[in-house]
C-alpha positions in Angstrom: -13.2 19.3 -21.1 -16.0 18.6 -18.7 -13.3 19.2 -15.8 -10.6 21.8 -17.8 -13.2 23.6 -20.0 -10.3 26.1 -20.9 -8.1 23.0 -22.3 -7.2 22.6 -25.9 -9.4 20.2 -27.2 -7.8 16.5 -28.0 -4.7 17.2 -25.8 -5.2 14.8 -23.1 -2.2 12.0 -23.3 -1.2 9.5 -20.5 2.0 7.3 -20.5 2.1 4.0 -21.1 5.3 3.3 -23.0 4.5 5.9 -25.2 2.2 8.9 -25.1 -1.5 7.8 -25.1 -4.6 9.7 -26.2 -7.3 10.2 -23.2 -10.6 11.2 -23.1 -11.0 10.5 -19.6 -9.5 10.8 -15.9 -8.7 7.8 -14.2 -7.4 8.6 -9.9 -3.4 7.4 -9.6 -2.7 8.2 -13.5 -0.4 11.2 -14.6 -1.7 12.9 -17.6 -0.3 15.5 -20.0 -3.0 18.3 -20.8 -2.2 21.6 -23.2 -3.7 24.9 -22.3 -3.1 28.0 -24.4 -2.8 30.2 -21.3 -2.1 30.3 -17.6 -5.4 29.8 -15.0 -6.8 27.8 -12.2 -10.0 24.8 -12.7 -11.8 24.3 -9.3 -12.5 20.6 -9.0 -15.9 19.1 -6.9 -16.3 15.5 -6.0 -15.4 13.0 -3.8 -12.1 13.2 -2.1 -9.8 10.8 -3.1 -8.0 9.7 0.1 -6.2 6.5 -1.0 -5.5 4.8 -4.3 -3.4 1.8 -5.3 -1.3 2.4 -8.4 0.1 -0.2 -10.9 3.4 0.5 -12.2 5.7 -1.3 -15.5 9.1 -1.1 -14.9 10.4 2.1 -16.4 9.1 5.5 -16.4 5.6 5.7 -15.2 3.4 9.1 -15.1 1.5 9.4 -11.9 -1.1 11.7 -10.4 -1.6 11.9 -6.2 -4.5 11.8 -4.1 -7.4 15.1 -2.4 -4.2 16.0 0.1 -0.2 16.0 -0.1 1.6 13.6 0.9 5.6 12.9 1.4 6.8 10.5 -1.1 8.6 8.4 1.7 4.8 7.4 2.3 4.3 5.9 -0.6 3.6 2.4 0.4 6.4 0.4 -1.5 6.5 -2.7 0.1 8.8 -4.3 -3.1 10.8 -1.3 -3.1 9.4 -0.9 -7.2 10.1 2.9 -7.1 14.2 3.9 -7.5 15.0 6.1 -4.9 15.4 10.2 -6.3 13.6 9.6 -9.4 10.3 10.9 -8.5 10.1 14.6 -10.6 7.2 17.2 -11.4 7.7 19.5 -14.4 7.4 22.9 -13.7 8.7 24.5 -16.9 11.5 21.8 -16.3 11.6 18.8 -14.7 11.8 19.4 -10.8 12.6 16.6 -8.1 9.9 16.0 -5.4 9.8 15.2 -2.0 5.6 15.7 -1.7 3.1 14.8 -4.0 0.4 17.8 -4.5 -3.1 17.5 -5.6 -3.5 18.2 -9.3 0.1 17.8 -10.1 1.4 14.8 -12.7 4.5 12.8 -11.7 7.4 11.0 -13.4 8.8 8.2 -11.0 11.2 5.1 -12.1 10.5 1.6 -11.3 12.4 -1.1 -11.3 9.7 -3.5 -12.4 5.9 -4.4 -12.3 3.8 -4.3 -9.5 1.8 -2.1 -7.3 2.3 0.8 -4.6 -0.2 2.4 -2.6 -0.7 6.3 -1.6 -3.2 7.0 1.5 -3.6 10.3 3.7 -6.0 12.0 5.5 -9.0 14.1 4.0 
């Protein structure tokens, strides 16, 4: 609430397998967040220009880094991520070719392992 003061309290769930209560924000990690109306949260800090992700194999919820970035440069040098199954939910679930700041992301793996994101700030 420090960073969404207009959230609904308690509402913060990441993904592991299942839906996980949060009570904090962690850079890479995709997170599920209820608000009772529409608005906008300006965010101060550090930019984040690069963060290495750790995946399972299966669905994974992701988050990006300070700027957006294509998803062909994600750095997947064991090719964990299936091609087309990176998606944003915008009311539905939407296919995406960038990764925005602020946004949360489904993505598919085939297994464990790691994959990088990096840009310019």
């Amino acid at each position: 609430l420090s960073v969404f003061p207009t959230a609904t309290e308690e509402t913060l769930y990441n993904y592991y397998a299942t839906y996980i209560p949060s009570s904090e924000l962690t850079p890479g990690e995709g997170y599920w967040l209820h608000f009772t109306e529409e608005g906008e949260t300006l965010i101060t800090g550090n930019p984040i220009a690069e963060v290495t992700i750790y995946l399972e194999g299966g669905w994974n919820l992701i988050s990006g880094i300070t700027s957006p970035i294509q998803v062909s440069d994600i750095d997947d040098p064991e090719e964990l991520i299936v091609p087309g199954t990176i998606y944003t939910f915008d009311g539905v679930y939407v296919n995406s070719s960038f990764l925005e700041p602020g946004k949360a992301y489904w993505l598919y793996s085939n297994w464990s392992g790691a994959v990088s994101l990096s840009g310019t700030e």
